[in-house]
C-alpha positions in Angstrom: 11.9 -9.7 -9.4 12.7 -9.9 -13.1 11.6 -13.2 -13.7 8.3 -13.1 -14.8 5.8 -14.3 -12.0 1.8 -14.4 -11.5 0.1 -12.4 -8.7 -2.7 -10.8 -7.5 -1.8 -7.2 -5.2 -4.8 -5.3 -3.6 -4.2 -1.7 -1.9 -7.2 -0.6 0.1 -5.5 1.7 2.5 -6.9 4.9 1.3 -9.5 6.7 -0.8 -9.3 4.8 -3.9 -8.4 1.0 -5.1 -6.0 -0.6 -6.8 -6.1 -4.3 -7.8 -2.9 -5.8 -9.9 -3.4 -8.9 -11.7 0.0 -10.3 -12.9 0.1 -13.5 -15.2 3.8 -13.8 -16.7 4.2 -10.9 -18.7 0.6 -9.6 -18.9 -0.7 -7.0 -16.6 -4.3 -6.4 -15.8 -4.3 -3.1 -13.5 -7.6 -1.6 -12.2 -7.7 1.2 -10.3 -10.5 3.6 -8.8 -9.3 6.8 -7.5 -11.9 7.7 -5.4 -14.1 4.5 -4.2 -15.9 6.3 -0.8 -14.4 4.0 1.4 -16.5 1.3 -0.3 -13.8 -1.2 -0.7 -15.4 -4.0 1.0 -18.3 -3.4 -1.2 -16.4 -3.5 -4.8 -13.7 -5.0 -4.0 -13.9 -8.8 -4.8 -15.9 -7.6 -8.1 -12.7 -5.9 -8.8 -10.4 -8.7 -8.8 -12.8 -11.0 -10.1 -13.1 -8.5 -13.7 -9.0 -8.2 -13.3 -8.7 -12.3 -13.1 -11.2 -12.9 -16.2 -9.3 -9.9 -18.4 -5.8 -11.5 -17.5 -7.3 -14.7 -18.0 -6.3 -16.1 -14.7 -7.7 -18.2 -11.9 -6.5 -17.2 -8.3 -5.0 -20.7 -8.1 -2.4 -19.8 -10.6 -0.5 -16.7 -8.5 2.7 -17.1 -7.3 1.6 -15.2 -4.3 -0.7 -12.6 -3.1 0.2 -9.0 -1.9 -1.7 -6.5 0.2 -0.4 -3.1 1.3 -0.6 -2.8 5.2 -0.7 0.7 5.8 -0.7 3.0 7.5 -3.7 4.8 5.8 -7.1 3.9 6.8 -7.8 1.4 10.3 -10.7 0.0 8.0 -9.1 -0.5 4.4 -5.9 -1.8 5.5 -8.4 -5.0 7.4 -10.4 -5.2 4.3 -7.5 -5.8 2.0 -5.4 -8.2 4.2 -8.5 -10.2 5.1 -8.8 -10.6 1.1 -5.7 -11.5 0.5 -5.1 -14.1 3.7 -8.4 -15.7 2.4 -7.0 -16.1 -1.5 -3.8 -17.5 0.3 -5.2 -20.3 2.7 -7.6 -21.5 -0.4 -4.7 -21.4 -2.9 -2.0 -22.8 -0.5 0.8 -20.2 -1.8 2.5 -17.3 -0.1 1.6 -13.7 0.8 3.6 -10.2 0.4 3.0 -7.5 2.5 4.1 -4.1 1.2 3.6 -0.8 3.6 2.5 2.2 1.9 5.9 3.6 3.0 7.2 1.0 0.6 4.8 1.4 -1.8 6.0 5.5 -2.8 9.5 4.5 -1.8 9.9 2.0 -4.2 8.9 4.5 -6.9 11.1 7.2 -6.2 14.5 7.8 -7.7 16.2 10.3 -5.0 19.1 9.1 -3.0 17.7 11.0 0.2 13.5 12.0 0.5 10.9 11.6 3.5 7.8 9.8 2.2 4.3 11.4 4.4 0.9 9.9 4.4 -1.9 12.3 5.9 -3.1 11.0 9.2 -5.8 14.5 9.5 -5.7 17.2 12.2 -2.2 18.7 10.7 -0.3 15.4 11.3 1.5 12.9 9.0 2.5 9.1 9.1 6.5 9.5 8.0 9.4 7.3 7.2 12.9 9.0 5.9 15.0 7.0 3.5 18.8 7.8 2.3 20.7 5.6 0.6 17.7 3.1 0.4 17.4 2.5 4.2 14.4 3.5 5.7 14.0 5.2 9.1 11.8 3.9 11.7 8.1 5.1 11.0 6.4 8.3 13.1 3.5 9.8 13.3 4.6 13.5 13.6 2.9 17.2 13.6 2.8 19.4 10.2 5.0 21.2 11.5 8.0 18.7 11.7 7.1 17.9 8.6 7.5 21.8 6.9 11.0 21.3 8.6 12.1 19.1 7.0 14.7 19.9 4.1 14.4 16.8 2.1 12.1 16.2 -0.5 8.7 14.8 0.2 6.4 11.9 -1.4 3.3 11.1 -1.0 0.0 9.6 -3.4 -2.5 12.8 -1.6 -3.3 16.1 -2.3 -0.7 17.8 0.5 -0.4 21.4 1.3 3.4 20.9 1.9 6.4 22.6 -0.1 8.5 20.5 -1.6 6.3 18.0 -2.3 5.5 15.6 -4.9 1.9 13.7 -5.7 2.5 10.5 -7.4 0.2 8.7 -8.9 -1.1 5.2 -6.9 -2.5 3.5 -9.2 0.8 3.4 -11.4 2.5 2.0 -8.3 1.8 -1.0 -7.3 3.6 -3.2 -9.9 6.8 -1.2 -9.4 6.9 -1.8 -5.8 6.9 -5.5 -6.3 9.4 -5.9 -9.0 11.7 -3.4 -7.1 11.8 -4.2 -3.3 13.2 -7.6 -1.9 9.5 -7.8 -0.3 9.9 -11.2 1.9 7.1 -13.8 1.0 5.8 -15.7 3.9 2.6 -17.5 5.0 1.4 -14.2 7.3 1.2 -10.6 6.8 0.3 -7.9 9.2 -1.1 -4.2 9.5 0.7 -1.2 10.2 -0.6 1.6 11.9 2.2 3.6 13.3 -0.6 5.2 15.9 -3.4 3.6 17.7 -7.1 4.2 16.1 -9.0 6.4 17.5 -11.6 3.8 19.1 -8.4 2.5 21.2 -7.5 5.9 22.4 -10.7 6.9 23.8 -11.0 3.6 25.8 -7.8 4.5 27.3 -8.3 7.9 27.9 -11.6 6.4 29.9 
């Protein structure tokens, strides 16, 4: 996108939060690295501080984006929820970005795996070269130390050849960089099955 465009972005899908307000060229970004999985709490109060700095009423986006995961079952609802309410009152369209897209689209290598921690030693992974993306796995640590490409992520990983980048510095990059479809629905990705819905089918 290089014209200039008006937006509010949410990404709830881990540990911290990250709401973008975009109005033409003016950027109001607040971000809180480590909100105890209290999005649903702080949220709204976020957006609402973002929308009076930017001066901006949620009327005038363009759109609305949410990331859709994979991260956390709960922040990934709690963000999309947001978002499909701001775009039913509003009447405009709705971007969803996964958080594969979301490091992807910030990364300047030609060939790289991007891994998000899914705990007990296994990752949520998509491989890009050439700026196609593999289809998204959930896979052990150890495929992931096999791999020989570089690796991406927005955590703290104990993984060689990795790089941390920063999530709150992503979010506006990802929607200027990626031909992200608008549309009048968005919807989560998981990769894997919560753990609620494993245990009733191992029942």
């Amino acid at each position: 996108m290089t014209e200039p465009f008006s937006c509010i972005a949410v990404d709830t899908s881990s540990r911290y939060l990250t709401v973008l307000v975009q109005k033409g060229d003016k950027r109001v970004l607040r971000y809180t690295p480590e909100c105890a999985m209290r999005h649903s709490v702080i949220l709204m109060d976020e957006i609402d501080a973002a929308l009076k700095e930017a001066g901006m009423e949620p009327q005038e986006a363009d759109f609305f984006t949410a990331v859709t995961g994979p991260g956390s079952f709960t922040g990934i609802r709690i963000g999309i929820s947001a978002v499909k309410g701001f775009a039913l009152a509003c009447g405009k369209p709705m971007m969803g970005i996964t958080s594969f897209q979301l490091l992807a689209d910030n990364v300047k290598a030609d060939a790289f795996h991007v891994v998000i921690d899914a705990g007990h030693d296994h990752y949520y992974v998509q491989g890009y070269e050439g700026g196609s993306g593999t289809e998204p796995a959930y896979v052990s640590g150890d495929t992931v130390r096999a791999y020989a490409e570089p690796l991406y992520g927005f955590e703290d990983l104990p993984l060689d050849n990795y790089t941390k980048l920063n999530p709150g510095d992503m979010l506006e990059g990802a929607i200027r960089s990626w031909k992200h479809p608008l549309g009048d629905a968005i919807s989560a990705l998981y990769v894997r099955k919560s753990q609620a819905e494993e245990a009733r089918e191992c029942r």
